[in-house]
C-alpha positions as CSV (number, residue, x, y, z in Angstrom):
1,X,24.4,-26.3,72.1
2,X,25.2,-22.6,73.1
3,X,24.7,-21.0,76.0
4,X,22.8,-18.0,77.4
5,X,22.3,-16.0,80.4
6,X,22.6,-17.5,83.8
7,X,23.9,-20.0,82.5
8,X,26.5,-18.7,80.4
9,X,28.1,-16.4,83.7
10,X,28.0,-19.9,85.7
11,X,29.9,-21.2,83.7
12,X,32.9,-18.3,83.5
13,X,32.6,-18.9,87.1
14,X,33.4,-22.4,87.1
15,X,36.1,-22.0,84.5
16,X,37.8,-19.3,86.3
17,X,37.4,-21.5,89.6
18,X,39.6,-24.0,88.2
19,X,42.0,-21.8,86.2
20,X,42.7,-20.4,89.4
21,X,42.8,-24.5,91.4
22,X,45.0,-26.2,89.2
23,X,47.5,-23.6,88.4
24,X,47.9,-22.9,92.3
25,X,47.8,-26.6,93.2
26,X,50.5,-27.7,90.8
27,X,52.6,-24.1,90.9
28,X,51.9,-22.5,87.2
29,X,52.7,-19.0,87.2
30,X,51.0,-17.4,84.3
31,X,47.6,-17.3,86.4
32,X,47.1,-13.5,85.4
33,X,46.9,-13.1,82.0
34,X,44.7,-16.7,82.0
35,X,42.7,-14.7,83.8
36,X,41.9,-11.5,82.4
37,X,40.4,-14.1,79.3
38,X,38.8,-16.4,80.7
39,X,35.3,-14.4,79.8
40,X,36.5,-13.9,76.2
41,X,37.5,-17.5,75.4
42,X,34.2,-19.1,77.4
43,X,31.6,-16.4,75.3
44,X,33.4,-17.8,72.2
45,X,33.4,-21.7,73.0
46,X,30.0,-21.8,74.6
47,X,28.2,-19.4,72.8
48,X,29.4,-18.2,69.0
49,X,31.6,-20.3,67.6
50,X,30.9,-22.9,65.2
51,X,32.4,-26.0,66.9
52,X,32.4,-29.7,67.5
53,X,33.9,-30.8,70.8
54,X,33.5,-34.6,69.0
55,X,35.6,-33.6,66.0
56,X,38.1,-30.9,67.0
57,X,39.5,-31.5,63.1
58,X,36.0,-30.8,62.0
59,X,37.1,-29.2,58.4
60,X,34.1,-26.5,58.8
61,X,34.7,-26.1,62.6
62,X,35.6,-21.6,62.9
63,X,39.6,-21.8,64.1
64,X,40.4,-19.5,67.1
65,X,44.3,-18.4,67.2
66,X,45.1,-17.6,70.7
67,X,47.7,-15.2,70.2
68,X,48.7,-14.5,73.8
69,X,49.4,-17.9,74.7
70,X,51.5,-17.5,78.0
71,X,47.7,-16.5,79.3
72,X,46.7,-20.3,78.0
73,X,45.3,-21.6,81.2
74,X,41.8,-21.0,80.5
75,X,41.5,-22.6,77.0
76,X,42.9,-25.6,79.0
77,X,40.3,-25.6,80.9
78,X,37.9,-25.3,79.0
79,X,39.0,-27.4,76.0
80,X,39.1,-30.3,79.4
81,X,35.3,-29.1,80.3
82,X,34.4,-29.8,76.5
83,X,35.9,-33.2,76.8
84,X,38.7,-32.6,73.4
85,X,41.6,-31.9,75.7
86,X,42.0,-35.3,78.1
87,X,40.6,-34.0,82.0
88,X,43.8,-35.9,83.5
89,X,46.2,-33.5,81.3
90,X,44.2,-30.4,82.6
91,X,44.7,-31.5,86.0
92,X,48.2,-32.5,86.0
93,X,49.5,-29.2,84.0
94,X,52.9,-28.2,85.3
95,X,53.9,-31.2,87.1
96,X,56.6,-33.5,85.5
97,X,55.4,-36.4,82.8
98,X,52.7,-33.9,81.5
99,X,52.5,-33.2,78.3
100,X,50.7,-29.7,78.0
101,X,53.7,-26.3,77.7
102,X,52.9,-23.4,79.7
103,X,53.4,-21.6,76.1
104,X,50.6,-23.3,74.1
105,X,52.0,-25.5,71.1
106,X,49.2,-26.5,68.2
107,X,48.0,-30.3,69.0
108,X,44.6,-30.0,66.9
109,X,43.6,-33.3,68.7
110,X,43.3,-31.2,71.8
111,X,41.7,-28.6,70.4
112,X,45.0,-26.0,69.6
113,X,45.3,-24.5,66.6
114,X,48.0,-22.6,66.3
115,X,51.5,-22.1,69.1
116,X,52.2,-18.5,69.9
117,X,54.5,-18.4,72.3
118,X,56.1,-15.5,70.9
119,X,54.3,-12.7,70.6
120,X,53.2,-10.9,67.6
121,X,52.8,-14.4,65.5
122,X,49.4,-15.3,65.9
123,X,47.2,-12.5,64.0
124,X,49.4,-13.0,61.0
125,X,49.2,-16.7,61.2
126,X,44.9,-15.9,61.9
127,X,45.1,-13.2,58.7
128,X,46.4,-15.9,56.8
129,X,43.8,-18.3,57.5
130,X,40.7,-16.3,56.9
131,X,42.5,-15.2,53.8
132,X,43.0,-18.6,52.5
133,X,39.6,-19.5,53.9
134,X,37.9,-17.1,51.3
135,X,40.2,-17.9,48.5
136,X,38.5,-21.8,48.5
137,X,34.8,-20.1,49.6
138,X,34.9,-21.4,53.1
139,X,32.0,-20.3,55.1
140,X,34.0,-21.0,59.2
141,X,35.3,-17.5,60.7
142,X,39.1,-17.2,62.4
143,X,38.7,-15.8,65.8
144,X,42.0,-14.2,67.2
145,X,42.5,-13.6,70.9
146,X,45.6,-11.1,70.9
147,X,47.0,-8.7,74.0
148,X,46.9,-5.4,74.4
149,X,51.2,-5.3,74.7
150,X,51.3,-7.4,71.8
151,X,50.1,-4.5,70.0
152,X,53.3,-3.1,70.2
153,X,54.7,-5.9,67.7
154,X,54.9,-4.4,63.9
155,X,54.0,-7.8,62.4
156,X,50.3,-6.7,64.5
157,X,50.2,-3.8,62.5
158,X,51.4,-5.0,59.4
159,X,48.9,-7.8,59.7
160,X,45.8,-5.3,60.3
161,X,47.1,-3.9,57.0
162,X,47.2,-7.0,55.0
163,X,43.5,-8.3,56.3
164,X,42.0,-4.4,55.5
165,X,43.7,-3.9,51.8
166,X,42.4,-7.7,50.9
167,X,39.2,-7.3,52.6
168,X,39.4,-10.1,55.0
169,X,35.6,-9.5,56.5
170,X,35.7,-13.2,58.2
171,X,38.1,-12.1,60.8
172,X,37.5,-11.2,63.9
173,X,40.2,-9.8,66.3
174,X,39.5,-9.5,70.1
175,X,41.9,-7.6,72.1
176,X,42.4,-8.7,75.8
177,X,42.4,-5.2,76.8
178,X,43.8,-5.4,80.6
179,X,46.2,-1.9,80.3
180,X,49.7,-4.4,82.1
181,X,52.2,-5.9,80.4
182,X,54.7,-8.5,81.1
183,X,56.4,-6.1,83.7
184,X,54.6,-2.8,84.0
185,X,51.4,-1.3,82.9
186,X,51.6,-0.4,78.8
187,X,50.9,3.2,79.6
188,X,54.2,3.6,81.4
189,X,56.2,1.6,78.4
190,X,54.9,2.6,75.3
191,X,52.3,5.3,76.5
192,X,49.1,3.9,74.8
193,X,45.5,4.5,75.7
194,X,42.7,3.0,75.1
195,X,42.0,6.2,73.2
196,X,44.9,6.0,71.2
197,X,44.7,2.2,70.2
198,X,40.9,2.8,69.0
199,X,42.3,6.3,66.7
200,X,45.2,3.9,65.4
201,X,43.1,1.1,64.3
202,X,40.4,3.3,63.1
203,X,43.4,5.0,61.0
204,X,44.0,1.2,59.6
205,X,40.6,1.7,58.1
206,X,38.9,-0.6,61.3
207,X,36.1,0.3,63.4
208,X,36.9,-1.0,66.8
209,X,34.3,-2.1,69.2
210,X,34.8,-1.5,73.3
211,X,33.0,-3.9,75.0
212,X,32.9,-5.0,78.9
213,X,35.6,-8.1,79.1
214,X,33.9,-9.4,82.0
215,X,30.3,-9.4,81.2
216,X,30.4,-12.6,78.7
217,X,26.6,-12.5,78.7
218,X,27.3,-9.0,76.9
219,X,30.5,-10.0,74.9
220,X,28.7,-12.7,73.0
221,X,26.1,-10.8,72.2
222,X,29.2,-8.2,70.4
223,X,30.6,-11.5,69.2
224,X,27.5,-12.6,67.2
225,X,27.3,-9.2,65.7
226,X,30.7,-9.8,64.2
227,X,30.2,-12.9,62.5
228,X,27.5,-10.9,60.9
229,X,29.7,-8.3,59.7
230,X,28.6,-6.7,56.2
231,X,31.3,-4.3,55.6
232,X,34.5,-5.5,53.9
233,X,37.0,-5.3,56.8
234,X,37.7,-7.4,60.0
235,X,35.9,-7.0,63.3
236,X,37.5,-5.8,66.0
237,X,36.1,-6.2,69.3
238,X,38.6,-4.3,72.1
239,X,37.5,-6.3,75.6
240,X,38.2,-4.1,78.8
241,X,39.7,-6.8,81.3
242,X,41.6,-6.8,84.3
243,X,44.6,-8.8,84.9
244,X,44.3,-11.4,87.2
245,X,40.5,-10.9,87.4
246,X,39.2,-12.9,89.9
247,X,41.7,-13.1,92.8
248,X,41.7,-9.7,95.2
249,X,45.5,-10.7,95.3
250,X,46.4,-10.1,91.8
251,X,44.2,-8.1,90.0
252,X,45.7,-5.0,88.0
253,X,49.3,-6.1,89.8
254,X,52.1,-6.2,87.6
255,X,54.2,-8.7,90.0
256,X,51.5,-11.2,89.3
257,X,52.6,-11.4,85.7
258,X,54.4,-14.9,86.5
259,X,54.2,-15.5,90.1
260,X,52.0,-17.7,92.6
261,X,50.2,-16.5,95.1
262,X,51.3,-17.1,98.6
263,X,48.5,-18.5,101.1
264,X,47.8,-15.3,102.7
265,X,47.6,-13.6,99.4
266,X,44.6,-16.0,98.8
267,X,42.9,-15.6,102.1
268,X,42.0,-12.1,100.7
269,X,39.5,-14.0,98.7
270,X,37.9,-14.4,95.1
271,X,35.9,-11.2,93.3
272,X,33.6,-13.3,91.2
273,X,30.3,-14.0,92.2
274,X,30.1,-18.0,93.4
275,X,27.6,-19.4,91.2
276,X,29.3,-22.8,90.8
């Protein structure tokens, strides 16, 4: 069953709630970039894709590739909420005896398709899959969640290529779109704008979509539009986000990249409206 409306935000809420608990509690650093996605990944598993939290090797289940998978905290979480990923791993991430990698690895009985530790891998590897998906007719999409610094990785680019030239139309591509980078802000490392990102994949032959990465009432609505995508290209959806989005601490700080906030830093307080 997908959700809608108020619902739909409560939920972010709750997910971003315990993103924000469990990696604090049990000291995992890469609580930033979880965040900035958390809207992204909960508009796609609770509201557009094509999935069955029973059967996570459902053969005609859609197949997201999260590219950026240092920022895997929030498909944790919400892989635990859906009940495929065991609550008790969730819970116990980071501490020793647990199983889960702070760089997501593929375990399709939890739920993870594809590891993408290092970046630039996963839209290939997602490319690949729609591709062979409409060699052998197959009617599920590939969803790819990929960074805005991964962008500066050829094998993006040479990927984008690939899926335009061999019309790979059940594609979609959302960029987490948070302007930071590992250690700096992307503007100050490899000078790209939002501007310039949209006349570089429109000179691909795409036509991006800008969309508000924090409104997932709004970004499954763009979502759903996608999967009904008539022209013979990818969708590309480019989500606006903030790093660390959520926490007053951390948000749009590059020293948050991999760090933990320090109690005081948390008294400043959460940003999200408390609907849990």
């Amino acid at each position: 069953m997908h959700l809608t409306g108020k619902i739909l935000r409560k939920k972010s809420d709750q997910i971003r709630h315990n993103v924000i608990d469990v990696s604090v509690r049990n000291g995992a650093g890469h609580i930033a970039p979880s965040l900035s996605c958390v809207d992204i990944l909960v508009a796609l598993y609770y509201s557009v894709m094509n999935y069955k939290a029973s059967d996570p090797c459902w053969d005609k289940r859609d197949r997201l590739i999260f590219s950026k998978a240092h920022g895997c905290y929030a498909l944790y979480a919400i892989l635990a909420d859906k009940g495929v990923l065991p609550k008790k791993e969730w819970k116990g991430f980071y501490s020793p005896g647990n199983t889960l990698l702070g760089c997501m690895e593929r375990r399709l009985d939890y739920g993870l398709e594809a590891g993408c530790g290092s970046l630039g891998h996963g839209l290939p590897m997602a490319v690949g899959l729609a591709f062979g998906a409409k060699l052998q007719n197959k009617k599920y999409r590939i969803f790819c969640v990929i960074g805005d610094g991964e962008m500066q990785e050829g094998t993006t680019w040479e990927a984008l290529q690939y899926a335009v030239k061999h019309e790979v139309d059940n594609l979609t591509i959302v960029i987490d779109d948070n302007r930071l980078q590992a250690m700096d802000f992307i503007i100050n490392v490899l000078d790209r704008t939002t501007r310039d990102k949209i006349k570089r994949l429109k000179g691909f032959g795409l036509s991006p979509v800008i969309c508000n990465g924090h409104d997932v009432v709004k970004l499954s609505r763009v979502l759903k539009c996608a999967n009904n995508n008539c022209f013979k290209m990818p969708s590309v959806i480019i989500a606006q986000t903030v790093k660390g989005y959520g926490l007053k601490c951390m948000e749009g700080i590059p020293k948050f990249h991999f760090r933990i906030p320090m109690a005081e830093e948390l008294r400043l307080g959460r940003t999200y409206a408390c609907r849990l």
